[in-house]
C-alpha positions in Angstrom: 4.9 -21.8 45.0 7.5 -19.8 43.4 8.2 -22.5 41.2 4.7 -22.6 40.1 4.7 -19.4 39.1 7.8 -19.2 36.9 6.4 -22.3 35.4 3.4 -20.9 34.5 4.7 -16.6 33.7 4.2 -17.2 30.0 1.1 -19.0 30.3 0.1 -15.9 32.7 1.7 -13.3 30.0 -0.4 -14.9 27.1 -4.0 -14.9 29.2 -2.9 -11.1 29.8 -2.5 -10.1 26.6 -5.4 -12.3 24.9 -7.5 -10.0 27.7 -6.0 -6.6 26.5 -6.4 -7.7 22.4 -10.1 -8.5 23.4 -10.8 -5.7 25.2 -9.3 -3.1 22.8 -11.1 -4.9 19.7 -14.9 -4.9 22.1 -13.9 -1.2 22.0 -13.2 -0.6 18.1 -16.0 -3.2 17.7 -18.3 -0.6 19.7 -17.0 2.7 18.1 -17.9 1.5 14.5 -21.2 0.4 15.5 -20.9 3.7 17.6 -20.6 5.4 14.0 -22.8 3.0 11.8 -25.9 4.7 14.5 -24.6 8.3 13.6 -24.9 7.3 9.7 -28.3 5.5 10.4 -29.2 9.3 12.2 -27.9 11.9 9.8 -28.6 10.2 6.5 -31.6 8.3 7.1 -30.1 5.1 6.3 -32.0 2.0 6.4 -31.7 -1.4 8.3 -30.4 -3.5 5.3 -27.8 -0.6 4.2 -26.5 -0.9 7.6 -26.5 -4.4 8.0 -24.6 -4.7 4.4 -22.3 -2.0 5.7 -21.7 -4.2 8.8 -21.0 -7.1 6.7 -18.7 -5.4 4.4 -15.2 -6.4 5.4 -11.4 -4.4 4.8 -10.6 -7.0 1.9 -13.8 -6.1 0.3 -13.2 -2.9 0.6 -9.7 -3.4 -0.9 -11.2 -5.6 -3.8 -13.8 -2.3 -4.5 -10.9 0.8 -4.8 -9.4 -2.2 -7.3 -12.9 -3.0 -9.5 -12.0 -0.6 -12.7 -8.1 -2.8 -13.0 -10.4 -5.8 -12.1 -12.4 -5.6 -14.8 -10.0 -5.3 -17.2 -9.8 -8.8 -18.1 -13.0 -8.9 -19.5 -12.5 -6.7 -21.9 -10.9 -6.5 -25.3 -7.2 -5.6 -25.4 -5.1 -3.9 -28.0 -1.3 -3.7 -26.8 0.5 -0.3 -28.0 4.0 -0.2 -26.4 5.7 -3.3 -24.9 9.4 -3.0 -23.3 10.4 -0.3 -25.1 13.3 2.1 -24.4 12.6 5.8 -23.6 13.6 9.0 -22.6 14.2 12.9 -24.0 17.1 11.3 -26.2 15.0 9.3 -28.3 11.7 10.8 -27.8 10.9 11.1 -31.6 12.2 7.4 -32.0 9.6 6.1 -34.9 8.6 3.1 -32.9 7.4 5.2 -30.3 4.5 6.4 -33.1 1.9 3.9 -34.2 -0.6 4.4 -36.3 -4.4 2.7 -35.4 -7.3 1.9 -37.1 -10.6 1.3 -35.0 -13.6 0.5 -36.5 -17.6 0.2 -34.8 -18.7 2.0 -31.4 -17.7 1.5 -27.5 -19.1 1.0 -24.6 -16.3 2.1 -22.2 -11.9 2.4 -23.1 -9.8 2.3 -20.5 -5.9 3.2 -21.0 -3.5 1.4 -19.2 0.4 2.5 -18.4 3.0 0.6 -16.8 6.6 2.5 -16.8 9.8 2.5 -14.9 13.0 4.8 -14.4 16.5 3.0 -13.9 14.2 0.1 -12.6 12.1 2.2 -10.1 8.8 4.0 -10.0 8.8 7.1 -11.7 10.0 10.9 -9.5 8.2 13.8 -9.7 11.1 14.8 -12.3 9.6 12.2 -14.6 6.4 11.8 -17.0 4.4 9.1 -19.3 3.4 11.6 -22.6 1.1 10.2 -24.7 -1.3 11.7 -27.8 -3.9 10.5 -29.7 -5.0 12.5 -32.9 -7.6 11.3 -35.6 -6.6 11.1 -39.5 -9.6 13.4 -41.4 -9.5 12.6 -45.0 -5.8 11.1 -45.1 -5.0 14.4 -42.8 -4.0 14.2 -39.1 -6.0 16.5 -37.6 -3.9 18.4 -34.7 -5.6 19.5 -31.5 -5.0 19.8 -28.1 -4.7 15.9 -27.1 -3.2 14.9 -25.0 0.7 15.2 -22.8 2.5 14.6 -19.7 -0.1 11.9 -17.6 -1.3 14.0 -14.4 -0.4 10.6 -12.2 -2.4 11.5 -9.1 -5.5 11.2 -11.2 -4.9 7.6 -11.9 -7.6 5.5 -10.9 -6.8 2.7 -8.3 -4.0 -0.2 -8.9 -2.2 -2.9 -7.5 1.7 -1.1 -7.5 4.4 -2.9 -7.2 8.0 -1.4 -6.3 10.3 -1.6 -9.5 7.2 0.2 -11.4 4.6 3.0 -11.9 1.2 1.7 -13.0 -1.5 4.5 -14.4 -5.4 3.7 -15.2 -7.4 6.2 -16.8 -11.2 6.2 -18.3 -10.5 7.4 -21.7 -13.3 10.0 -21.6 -11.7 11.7 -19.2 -7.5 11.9 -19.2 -5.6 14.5 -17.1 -2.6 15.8 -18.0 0.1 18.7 -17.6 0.3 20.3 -21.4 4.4 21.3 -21.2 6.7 20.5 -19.1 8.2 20.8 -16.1 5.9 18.2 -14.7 4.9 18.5 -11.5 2.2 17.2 -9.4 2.1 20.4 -7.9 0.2 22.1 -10.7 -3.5 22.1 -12.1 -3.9 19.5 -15.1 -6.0 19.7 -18.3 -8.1 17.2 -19.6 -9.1 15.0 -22.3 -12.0 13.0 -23.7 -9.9 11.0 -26.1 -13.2 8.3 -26.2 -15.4 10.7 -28.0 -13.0 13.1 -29.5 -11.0 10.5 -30.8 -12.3 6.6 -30.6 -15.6 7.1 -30.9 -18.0 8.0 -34.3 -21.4 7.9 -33.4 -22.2 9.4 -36.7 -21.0 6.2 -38.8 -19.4 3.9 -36.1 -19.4 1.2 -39.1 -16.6 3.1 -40.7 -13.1 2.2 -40.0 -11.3 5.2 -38.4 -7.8 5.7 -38.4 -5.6 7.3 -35.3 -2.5 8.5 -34.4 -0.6 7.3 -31.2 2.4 9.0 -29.6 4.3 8.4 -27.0 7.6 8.7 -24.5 9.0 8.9 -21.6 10.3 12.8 -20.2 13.1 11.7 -18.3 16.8 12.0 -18.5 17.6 8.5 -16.7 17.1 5.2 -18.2 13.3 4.8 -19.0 11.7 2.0 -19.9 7.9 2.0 -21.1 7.2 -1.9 -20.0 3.9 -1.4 -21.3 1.2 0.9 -22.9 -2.5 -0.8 -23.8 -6.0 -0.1 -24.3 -8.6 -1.9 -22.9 -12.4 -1.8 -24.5 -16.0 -3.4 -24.6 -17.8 -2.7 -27.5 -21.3 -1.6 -28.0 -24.3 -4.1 -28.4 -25.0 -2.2 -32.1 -21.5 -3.3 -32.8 -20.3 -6.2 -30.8 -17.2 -6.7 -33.5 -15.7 -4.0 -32.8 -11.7 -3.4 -32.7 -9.0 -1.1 -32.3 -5.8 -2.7 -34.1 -2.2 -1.2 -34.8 -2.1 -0.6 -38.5 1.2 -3.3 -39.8 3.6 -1.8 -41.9 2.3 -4.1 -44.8 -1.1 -2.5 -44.8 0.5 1.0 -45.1 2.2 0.0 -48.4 -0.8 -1.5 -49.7 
């Protein structure tokens, strides 16, 4: 008998805890169903909303906080900045400048931000600044437009641990005007899509744009990547937004 038993303990052990993983899931089971019925109550909900909220699973939900970085690659890209050294030394570095040229109307602009510090995701001692300003007439027109990126604001992305990756709708872009960043304070915002990108008035007339950027930090900062992402409107499905080539400057 007793060496029955210590032949079979582990058989014993597993049965035991397959019991306690089934009961504690019958219970979490029966406190979202417990919680679906206090939905159906206080909101009025429907049988088919709860039976798609029932169906809904946690990788679904994952997939959903992700859709606006999802849908990305369907749209039209224009890369700004691509592994490009930054920080306060060489913040007015030329090639951190580029100058734009977009031309018919959008649907949607999404900017996207991917930056580093000595190989790491950025501190709270560190910012992404970036401006865009409009050229009226040969003239940049100056206005407030932009700074440090308010980081919390960032919609939803996949992160990854040697980098800090930023999403923003372009219509509206928060951001800390002066530095010392800090997460802790109120940021401003921006609607660079239709103060800048967009010209409902005569869409069909090439605009052109100023872009700045760099990176506030006094460590090694690398920008790995700045880009905008767009879909244009049906009255102008050839739209584009294009970095203007030294060549076309001189011409």
């Amino acid at each position: 008998m007793i060496n029955f038993i210590k032949n079979n303990k582990n058989y014993f052990g597993a049965v035991i805890t397959f019991i306690v993983v089934m009961v504690v899931m019958f219970g979490f089971i029966q406190l979202i169903d417990l919680g679906i019925d206090k939905l159906r109550v206080v909101f009025n909900i429907s049988d088919n909303e709860i039976n798609n909220i029932r169906e809904t699973s946690p990788i679904q939900i994952k997939e959903n906080i992700f859709s606006d970085f999802q849908s990305l690659s369907s749209l039209d890209k224009e890369i700004l900045i691509e592994n490009k050294l930054s920080n306060m030394e060489n913040k007015d570095d030329e090639d951190l400048t580029k100058n734009l040229k977009a031309y018919g109307d959008f649907s949607k602009i999404y900017l996207f931000a991917e930056i580093s510090v000595n190989e790491r995701p950025l501190t709270d001692w560190d910012s992404i600044y970036i401006k865009f300003n409009n050229y009226i007439d040969n003239t940049l027109e100056e206005f407030n437009s932009g700074g440090h990126l308010f980081r919390p604001k960032s919609l939803s992305v996949p992160q990854i641990k040697t980098t800090t990756r930023l999403l923003f709708n372009a219509s509206v872009v928060p951001y800390i005007p002066t530095i010392p960043y800090s997460e802790a304070r109120i940021p401003a915002t921006i609607n660079w899509f239709e103060n800048v990108f967009r010209n409902p008035q005569n869409h069909k007339k090439e605009r052109e744009i100023r872009f700045d950027t760099f990176l506030s930090t006094t460590e090694r900062g690398m920008i790995n990547n700045i880009s905008l992402f767009y879909k244009c409107s049906k009255d102008t499905p050839d739209c584009y937004i294009e970095i203007i080539k030294n060549e076309e400057k001189s011409d």
